[in-house]
Backbone as CSV, one residue per row, in Angstrom:
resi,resn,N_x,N_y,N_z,CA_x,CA_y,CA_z,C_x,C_y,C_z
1,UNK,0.845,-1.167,0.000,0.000,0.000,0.000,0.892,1.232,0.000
2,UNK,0.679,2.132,-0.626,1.593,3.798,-1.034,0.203,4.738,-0.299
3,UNK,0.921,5.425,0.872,0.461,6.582,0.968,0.893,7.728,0.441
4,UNK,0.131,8.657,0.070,0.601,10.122,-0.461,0.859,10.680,1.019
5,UNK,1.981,11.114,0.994,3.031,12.213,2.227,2.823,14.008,1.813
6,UNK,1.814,14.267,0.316,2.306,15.167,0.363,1.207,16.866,1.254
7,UNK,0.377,15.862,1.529,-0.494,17.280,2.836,0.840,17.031,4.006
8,UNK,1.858,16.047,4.543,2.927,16.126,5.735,3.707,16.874,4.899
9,UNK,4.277,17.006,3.758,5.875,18.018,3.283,5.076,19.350,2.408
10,UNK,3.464,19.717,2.612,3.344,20.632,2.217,4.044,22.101,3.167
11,UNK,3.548,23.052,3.038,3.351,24.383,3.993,2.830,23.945,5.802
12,UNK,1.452,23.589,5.559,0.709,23.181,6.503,1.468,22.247,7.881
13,UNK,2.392,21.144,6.596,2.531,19.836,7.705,1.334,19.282,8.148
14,UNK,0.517,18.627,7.821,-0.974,17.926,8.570,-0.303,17.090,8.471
15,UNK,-0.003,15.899,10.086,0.260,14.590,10.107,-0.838,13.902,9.332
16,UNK,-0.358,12.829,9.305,-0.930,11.829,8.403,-1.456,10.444,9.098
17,UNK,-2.885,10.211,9.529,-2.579,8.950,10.601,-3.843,8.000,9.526
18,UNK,-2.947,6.790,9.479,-4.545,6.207,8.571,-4.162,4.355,8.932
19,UNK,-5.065,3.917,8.665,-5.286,2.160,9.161,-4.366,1.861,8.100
20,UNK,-4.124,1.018,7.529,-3.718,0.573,6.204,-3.578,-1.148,6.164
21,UNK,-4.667,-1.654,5.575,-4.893,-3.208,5.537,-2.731,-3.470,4.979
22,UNK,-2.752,-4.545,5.304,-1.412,-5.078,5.214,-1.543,-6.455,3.502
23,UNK,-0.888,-5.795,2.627,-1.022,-6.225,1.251,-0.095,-7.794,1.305
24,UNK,0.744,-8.100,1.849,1.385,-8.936,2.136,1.132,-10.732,2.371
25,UNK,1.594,-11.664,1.366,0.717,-12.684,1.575,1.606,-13.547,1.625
26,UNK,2.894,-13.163,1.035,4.143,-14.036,1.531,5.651,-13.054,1.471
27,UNK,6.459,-13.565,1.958,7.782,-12.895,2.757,8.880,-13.716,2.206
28,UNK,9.430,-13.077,1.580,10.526,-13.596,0.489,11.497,-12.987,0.870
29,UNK,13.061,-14.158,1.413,14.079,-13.376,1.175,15.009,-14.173,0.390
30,UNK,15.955,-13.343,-0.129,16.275,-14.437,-1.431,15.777,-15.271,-2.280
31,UNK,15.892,-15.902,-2.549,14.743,-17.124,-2.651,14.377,-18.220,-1.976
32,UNK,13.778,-18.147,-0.637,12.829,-18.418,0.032,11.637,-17.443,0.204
33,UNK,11.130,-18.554,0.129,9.282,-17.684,0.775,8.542,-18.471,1.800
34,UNK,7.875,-17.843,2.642,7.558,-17.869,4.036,5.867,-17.471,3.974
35,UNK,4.922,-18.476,4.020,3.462,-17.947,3.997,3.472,-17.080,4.957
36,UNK,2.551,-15.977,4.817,1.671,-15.308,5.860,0.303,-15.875,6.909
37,UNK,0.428,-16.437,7.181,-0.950,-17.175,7.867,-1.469,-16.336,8.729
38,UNK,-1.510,-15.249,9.304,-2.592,-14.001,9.617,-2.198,-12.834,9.424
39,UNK,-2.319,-11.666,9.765,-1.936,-10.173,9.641,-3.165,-9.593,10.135
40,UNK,-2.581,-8.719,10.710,-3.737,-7.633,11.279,-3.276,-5.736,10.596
41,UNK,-4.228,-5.639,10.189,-4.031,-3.927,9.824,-3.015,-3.260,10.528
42,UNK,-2.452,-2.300,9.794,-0.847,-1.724,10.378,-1.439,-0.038,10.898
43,UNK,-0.887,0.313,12.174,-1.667,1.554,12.306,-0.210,2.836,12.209
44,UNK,-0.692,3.530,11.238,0.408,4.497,10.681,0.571,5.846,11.067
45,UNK,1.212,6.388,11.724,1.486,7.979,11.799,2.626,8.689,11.412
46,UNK,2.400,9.870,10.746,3.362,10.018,10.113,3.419,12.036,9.928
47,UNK,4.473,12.589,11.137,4.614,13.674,10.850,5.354,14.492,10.793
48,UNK,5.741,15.694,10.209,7.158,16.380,9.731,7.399,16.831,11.508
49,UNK,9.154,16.187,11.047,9.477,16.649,12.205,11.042,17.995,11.735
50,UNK,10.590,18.429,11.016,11.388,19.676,10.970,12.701,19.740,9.989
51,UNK,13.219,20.519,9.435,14.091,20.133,8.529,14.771,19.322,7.502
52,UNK,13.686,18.921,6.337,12.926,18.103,6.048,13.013,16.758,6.349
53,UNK,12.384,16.457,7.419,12.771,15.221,8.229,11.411,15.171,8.424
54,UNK,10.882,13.395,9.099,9.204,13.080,8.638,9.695,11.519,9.897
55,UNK,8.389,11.837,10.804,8.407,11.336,11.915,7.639,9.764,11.886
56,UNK,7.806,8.963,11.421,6.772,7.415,11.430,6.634,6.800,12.448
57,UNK,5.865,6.918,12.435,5.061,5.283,14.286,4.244,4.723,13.586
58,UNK,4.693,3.394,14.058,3.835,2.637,13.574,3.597,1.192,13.976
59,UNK,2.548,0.462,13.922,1.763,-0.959,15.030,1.113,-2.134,14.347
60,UNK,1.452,-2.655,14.207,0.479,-3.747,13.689,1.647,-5.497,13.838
61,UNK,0.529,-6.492,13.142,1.000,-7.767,13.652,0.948,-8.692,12.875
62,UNK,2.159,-9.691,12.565,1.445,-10.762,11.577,1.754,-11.851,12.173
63,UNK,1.839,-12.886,10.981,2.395,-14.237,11.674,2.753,-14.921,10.415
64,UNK,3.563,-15.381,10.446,4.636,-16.264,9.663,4.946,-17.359,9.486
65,UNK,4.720,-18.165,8.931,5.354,-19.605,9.153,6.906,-20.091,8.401
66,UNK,7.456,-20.222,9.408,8.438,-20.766,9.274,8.803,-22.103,9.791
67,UNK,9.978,-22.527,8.758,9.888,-23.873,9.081,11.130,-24.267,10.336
68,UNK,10.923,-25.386,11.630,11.550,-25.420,12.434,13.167,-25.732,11.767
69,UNK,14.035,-25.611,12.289,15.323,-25.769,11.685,15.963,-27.213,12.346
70,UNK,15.837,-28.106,12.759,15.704,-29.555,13.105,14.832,-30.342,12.482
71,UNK,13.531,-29.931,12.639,12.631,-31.269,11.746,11.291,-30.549,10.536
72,UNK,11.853,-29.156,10.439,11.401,-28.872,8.723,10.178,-28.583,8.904
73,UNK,9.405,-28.463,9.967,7.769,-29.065,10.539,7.468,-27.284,10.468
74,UNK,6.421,-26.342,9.761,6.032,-25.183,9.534,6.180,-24.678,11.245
75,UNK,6.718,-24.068,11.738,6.120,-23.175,12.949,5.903,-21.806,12.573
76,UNK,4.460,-21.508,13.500,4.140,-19.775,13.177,4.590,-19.249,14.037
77,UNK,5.343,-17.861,13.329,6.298,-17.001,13.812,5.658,-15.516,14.012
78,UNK,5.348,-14.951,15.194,4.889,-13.968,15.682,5.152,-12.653,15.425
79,UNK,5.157,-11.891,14.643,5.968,-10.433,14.419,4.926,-9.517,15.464
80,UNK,5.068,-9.013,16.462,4.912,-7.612,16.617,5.901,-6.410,16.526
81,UNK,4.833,-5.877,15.291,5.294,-4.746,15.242,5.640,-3.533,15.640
82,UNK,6.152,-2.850,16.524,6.113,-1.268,17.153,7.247,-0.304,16.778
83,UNK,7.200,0.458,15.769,8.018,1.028,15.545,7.710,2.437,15.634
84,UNK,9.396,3.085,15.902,9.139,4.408,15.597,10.886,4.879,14.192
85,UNK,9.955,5.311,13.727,11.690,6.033,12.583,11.408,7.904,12.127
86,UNK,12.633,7.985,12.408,12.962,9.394,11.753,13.954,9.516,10.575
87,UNK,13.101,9.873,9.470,13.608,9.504,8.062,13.607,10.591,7.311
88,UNK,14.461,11.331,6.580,15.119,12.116,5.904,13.868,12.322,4.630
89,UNK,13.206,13.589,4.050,12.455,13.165,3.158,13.371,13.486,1.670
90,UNK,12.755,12.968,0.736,13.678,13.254,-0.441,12.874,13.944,-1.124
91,UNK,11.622,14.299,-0.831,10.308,15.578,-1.696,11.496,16.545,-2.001
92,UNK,12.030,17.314,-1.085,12.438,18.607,-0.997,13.445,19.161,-2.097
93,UNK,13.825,17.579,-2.212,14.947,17.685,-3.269,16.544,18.166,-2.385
94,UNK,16.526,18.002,-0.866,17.405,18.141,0.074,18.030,17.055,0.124
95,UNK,18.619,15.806,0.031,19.379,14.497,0.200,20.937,14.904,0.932
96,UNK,21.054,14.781,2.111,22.553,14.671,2.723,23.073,13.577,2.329
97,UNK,24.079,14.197,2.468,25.267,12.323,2.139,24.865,11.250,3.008
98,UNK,24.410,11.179,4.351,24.359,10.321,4.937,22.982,9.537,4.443
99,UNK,21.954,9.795,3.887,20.705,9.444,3.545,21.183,8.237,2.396
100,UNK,22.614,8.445,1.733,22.820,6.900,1.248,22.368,6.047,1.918
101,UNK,23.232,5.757,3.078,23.422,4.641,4.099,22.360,4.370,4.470
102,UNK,21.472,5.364,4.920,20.163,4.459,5.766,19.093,4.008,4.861
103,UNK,17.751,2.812,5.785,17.429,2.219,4.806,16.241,3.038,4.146
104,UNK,15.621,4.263,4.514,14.527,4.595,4.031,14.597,5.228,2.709
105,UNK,15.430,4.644,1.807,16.016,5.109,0.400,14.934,4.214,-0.434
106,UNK,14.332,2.597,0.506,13.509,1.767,-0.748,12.187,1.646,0.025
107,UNK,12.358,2.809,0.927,10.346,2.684,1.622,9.922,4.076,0.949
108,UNK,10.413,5.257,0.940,9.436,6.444,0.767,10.638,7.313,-0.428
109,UNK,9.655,7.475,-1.514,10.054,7.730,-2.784,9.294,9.054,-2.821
110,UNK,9.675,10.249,-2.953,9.287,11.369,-3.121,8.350,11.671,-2.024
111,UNK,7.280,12.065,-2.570,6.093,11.471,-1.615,5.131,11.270,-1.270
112,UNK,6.118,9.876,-1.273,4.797,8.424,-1.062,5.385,7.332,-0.334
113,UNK,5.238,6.678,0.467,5.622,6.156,1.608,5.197,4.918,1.135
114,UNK,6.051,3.654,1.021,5.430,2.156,0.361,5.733,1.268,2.233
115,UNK,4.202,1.244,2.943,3.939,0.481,3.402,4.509,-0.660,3.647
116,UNK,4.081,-1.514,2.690,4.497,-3.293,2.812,6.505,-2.905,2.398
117,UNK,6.739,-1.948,2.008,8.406,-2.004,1.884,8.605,-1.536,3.488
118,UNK,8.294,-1.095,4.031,8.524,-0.455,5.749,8.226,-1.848,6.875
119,UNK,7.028,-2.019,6.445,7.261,-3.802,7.042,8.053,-4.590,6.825
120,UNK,8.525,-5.266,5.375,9.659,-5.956,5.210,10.431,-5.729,6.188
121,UNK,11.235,-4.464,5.729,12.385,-3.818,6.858,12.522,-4.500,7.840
122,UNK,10.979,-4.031,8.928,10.641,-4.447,10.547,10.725,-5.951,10.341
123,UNK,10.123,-6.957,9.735,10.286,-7.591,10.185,11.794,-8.650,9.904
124,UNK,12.690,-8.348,8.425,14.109,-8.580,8.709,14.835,-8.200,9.517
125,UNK,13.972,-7.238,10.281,15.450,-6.733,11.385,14.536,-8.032,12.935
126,UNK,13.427,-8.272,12.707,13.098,-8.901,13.834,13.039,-10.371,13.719
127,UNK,13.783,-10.849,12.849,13.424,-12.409,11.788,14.605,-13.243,13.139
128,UNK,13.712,-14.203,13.517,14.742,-15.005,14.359,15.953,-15.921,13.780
129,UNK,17.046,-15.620,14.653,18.263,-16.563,14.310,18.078,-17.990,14.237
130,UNK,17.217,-18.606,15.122,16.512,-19.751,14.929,15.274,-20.247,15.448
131,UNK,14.500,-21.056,14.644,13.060,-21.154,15.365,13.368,-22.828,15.117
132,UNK,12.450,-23.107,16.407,12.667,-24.752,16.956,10.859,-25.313,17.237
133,UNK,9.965,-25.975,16.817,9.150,-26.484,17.053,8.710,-26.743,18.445
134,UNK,9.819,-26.869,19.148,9.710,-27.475,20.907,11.409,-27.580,21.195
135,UNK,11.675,-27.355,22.354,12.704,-27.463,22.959,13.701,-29.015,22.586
136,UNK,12.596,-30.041,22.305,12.756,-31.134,22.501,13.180,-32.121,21.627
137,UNK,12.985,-30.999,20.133,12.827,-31.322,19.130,13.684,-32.196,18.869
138,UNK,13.468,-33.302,18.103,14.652,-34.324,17.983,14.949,-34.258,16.379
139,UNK,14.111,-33.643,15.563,14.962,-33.578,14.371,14.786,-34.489,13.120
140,UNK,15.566,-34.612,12.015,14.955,-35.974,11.690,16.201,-36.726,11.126
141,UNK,16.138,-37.863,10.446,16.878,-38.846,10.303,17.575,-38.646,9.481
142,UNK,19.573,-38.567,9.425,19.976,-38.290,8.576,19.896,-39.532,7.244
143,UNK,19.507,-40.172,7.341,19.778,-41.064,6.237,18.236,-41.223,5.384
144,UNK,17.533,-41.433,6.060,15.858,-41.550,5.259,15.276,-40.439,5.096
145,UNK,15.503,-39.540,6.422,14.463,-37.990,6.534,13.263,-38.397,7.060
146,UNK,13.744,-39.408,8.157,12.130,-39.608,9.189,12.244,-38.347,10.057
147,UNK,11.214,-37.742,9.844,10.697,-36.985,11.434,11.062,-37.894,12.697
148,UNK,12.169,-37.662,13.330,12.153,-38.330,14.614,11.093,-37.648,15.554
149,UNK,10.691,-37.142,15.567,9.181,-36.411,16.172,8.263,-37.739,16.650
150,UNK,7.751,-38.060,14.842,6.403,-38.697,14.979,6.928,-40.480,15.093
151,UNK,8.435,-40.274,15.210,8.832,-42.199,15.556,9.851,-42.296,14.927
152,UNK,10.055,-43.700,15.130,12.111,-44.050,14.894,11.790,-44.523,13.352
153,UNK,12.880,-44.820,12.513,12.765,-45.621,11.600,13.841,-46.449,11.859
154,UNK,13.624,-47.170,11.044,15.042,-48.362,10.741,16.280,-48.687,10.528
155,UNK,16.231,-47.486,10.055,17.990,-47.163,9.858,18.971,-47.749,10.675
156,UNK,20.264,-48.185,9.978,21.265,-48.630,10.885,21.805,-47.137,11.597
157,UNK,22.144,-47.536,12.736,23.010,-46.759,13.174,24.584,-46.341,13.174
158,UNK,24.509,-45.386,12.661,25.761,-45.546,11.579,27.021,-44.927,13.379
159,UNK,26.346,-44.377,14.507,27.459,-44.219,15.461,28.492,-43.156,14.637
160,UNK,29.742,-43.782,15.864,30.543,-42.450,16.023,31.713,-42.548,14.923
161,UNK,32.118,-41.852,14.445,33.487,-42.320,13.495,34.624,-42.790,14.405
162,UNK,35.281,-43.962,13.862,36.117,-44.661,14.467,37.410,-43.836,14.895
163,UNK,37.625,-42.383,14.054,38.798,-42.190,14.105,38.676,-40.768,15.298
164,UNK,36.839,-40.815,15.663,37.052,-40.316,17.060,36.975,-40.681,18.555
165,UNK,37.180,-42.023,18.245,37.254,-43.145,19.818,38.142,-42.469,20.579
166,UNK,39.384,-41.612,20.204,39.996,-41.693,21.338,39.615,-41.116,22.163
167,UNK,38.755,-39.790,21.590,38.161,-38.496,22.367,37.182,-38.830,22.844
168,UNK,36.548,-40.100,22.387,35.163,-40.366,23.302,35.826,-41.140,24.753
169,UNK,37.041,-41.878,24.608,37.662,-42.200,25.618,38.270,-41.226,26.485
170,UNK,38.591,-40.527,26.114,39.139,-39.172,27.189,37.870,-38.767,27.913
171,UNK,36.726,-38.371,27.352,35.705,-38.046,28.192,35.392,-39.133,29.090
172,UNK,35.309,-40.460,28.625,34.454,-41.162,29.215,35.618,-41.833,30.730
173,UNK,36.825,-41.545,30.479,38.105,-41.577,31.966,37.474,-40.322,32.645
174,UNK,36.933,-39.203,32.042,36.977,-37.797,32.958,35.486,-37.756,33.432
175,UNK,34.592,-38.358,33.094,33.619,-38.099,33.515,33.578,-38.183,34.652
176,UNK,32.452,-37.338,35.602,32.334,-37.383,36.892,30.329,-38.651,37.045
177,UNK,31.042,-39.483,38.444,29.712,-40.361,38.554,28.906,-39.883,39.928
């Protein structure tokens, strides 16, 4: 969704506060994609904060599925959203050098403010290092790809490599009983 910014970088400045349904139905990075399995409306405010600089808050929530990183099994992943940013506008035709570097160069294009690009953002910066199904998770089978979850399979047990016995022997002299 693109809001028009330009009643916030007119004369006036009238903040800008509006619902904005969340357009978003899957979450791609690289090439992976990640369903959306709920979203709730994003609540937006947005007002000049002085020298052409433009003040955003903003709230809303989705949920994600991602897949556990042990046994592959979808878990939904919680985003709340709460942000606040102070972002440089480029209406004015003012751009400092530093406005390279930061990221609001691929959310708000003159002005118009792209929504679902401001979410992305939030939620790569909030994307977990790892998500696990359960603490307990056991993962699955390197040789078949059983879910050890839902039961064992058959597989031989292929054990430890022979050429690390000795180190399993050092532990197993040091262990405490």
């Amino acid at each position: 969704m693109i809001l028009n910014l330009s009643g916030v970088l007119s004369e006036q400045h009238e903040p800008l506060e509006a619902v904005v349904p969340c357009e978003m139905k899957k979450f791609r990075i690289r090439k992976d994609s990640y369903p959306v399995i709920s979203k709730e409306d994003v609540h937006i405010r947005v007002e000049y904060a002085g020298k052409h600089k433009l003040f955003v808050k903003g709230r809303g929530r989705l949920v994600i599925g991602i897949p556990c990183d042990r046994c592959l099994v979808e878990v939904p992943a919680e985003f709340e959203l709460d942000f606040e940013r102070e972002v440089e506008s480029q209406a004015a035709g003012t751009i400092s050098g530093k406005t390279d570097e930061l990221d609001e160069n691929n959310y708000i294009d003159g002005y118009h403010l792209d929504v679902d690009r401001l979410l992305y953002n939030e939620i790569l910066v909030g994307w977990p290092m790892k998500v696990l199904c359960s603490e307990s998770c056991k993962g699955i089978c390197n040789v078949c790809g059983q879910n050890l979850n839902k039961g064992t399979c058959d597989c031989e047990d292929t054990g430890i490599d022979p050429r690390m016995s000795v180190i399993r022997d050092v532990f197993k002299n040091f262990k405490e009983v």
